[in-house]
N, C-alpha and C positions, 0 to 999 in steps of 0.2 A: 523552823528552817527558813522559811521567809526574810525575818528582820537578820538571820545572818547573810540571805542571799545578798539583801541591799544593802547588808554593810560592804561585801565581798565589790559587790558593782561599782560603792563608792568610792574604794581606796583604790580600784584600779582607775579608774579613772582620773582621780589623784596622782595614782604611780606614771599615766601614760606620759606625762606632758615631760614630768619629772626625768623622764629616764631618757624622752628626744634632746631635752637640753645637755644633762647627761655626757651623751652623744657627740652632740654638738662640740662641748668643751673638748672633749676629748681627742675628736677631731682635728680641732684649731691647736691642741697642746700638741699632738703627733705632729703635724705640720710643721710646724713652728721647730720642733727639735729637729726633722729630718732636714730642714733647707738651714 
């Protein structure tokens, strides 16, 4: 259960940055169409 835990901790970690930028685009893309 362990080396799944640290796998689990790795990928999110992985996932967090991923998903702010994500975000970010998404953001800038709504914008950008509502003005």
């Amino acid at each position: 259960m362990r080396p799944y835990q640290s796998i689990q901790r790795k990928s999110r970690s992985l996932a967090h940055p991923r998903i702010r930028v994500y975000k970010i685009y998404y953001n800038s893309w709504v914008i950008k169409h509502l003005l």
